[in-house]
Backbone bond lengths (Angstrom), bond angles and torsions (degrees), N, CA, C in turn:
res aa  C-N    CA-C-N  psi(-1)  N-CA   C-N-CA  omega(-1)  CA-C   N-CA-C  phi
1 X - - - 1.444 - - 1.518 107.74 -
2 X 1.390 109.23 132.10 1.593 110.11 177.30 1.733 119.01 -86.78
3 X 1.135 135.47 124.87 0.991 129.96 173.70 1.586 116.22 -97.16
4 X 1.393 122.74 124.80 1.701 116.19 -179.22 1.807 109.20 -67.12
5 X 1.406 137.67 127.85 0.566 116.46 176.25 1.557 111.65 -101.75
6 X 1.348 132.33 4.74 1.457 140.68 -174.97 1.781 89.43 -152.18
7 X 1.524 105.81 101.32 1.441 108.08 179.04 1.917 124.00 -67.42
8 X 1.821 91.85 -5.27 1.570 90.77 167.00 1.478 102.28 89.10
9 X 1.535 116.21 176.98 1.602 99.31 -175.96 1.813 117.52 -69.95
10 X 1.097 89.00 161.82 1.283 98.89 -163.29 1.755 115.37 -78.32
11 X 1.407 103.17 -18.81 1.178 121.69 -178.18 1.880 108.07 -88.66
12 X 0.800 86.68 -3.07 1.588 78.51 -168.73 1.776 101.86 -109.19
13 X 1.139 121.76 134.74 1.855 117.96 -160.76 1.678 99.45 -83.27
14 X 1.564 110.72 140.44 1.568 108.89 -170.37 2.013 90.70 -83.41
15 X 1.277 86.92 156.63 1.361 109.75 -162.66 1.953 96.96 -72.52
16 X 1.114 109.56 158.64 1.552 106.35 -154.93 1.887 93.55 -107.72
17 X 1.738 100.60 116.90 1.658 88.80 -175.16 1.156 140.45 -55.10
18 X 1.764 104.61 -15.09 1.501 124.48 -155.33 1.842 88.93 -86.36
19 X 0.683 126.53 -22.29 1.716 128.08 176.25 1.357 119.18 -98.22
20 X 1.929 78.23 122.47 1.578 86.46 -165.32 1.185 112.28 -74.22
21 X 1.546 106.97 165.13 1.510 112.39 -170.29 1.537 107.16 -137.22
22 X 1.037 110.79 -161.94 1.606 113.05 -172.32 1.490 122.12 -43.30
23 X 1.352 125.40 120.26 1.772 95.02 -179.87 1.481 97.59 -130.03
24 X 1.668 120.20 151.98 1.133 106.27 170.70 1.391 130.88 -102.00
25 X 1.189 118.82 166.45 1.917 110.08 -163.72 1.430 80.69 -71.62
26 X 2.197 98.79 143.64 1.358 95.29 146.39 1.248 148.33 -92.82
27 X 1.453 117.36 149.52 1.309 142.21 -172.06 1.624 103.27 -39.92
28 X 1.404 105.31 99.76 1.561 101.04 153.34 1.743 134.67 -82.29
29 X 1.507 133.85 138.18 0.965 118.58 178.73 1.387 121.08 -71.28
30 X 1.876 154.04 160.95 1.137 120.24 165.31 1.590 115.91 -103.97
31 X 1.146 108.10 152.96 1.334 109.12 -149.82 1.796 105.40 -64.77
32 X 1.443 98.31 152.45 1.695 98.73 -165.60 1.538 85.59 -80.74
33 X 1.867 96.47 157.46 1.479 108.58 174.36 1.594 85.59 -97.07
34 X 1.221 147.81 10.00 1.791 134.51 178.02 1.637 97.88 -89.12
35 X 1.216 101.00 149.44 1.306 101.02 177.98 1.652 96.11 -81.91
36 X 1.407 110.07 -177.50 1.753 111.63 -178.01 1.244 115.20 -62.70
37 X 1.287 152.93 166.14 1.306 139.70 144.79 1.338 133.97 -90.52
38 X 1.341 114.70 112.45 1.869 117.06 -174.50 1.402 86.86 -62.54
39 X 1.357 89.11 173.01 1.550 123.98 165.88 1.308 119.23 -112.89
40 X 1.050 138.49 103.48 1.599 142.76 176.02 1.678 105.34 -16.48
41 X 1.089 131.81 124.29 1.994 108.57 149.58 1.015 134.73 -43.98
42 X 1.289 118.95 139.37 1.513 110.41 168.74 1.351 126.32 -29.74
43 X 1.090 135.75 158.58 1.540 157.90 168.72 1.191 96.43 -104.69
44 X 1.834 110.40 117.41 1.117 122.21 164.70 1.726 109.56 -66.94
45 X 1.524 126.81 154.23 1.046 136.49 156.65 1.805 117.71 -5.10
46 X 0.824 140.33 129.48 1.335 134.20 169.53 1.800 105.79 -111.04
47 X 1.225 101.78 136.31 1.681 107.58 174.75 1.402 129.48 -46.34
48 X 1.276 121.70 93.94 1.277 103.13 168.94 2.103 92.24 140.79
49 X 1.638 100.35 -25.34 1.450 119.02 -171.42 1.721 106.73 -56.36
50 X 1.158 143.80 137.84 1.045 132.81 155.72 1.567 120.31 -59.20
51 X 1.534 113.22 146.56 1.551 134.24 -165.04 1.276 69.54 -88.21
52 X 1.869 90.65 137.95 1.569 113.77 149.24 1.217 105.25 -70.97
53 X 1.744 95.50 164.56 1.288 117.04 -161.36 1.393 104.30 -90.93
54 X 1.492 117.64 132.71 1.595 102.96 147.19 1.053 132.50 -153.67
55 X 1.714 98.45 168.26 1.328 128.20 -151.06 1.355 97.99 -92.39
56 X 1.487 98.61 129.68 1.779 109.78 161.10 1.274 127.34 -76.20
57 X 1.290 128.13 128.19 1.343 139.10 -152.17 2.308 85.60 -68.71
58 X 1.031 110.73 163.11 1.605 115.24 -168.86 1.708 77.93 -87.65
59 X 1.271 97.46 154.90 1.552 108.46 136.54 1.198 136.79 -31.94
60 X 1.795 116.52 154.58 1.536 103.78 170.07 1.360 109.54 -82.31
61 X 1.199 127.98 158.14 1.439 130.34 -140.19 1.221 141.42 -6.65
62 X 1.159 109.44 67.06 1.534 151.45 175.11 1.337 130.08 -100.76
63 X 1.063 149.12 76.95 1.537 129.81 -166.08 1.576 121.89 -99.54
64 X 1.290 102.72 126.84 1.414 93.20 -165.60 1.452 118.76 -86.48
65 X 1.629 90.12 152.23 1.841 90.84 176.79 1.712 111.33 108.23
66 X 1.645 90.86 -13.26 1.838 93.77 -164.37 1.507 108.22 -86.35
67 X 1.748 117.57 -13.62 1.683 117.65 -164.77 1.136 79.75 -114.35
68 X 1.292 134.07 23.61 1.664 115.04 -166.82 1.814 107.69 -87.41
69 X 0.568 150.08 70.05 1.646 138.18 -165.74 1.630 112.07 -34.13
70 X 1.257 120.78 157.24 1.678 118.55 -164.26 1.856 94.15 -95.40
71 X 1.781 87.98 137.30 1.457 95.15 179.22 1.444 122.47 -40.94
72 X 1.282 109.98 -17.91 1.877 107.81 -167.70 1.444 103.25 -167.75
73 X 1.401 95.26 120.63 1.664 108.23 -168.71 1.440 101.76 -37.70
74 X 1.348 122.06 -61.06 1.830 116.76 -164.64 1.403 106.72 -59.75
75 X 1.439 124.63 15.71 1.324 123.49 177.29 1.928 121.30 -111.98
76 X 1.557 81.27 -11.85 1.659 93.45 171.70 1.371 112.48 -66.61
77 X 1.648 98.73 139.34 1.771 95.96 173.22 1.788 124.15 -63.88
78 X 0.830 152.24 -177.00 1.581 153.73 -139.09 1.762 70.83 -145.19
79 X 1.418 105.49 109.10 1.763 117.81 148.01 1.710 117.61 -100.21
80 X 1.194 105.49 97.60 1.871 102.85 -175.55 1.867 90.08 -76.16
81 X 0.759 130.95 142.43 1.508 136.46 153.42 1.775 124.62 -112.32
């Protein structure tokens, strides 16, 4: 929703929204001459590759990240109290 924030002169009547007004045709794209592009399949694991890592889902009402202390003091946020 638009709100006017400077209703403009005062003498002059604001234009009524419910009447339509100019519209422009929409923009068609033209169709690509490339065909689509697949995506390869995944690649299973290869020998020798390091296992992804994983992350344990948090606890139930737990949030993670919040007791965590910041890797490097000059990185803590500034709490004025």
């Amino acid at each position: 929703m638009l709100i006017a924030i400077n209703p403009g002169d005062p003498k002059q009547p604001m234009p009524d929204p419910r009447e339509p007004g100019p519209k422009e045709p929409p923009q068609k794209d033209p169709p690509s001459k490339e065909p689509p592009r697949i995506d390869p399949p995944a690649q299973p694991p290869q020998p020798g590759d390091p296992p992804e890592r994983q992350i344990d889902p948090p606890a139930p009402g737990e949030l993670p990240g919040v007791d965590d202390p910041p890797a490097d003091p000059d990185q803590a946020p500034n709490i004025i109290a």
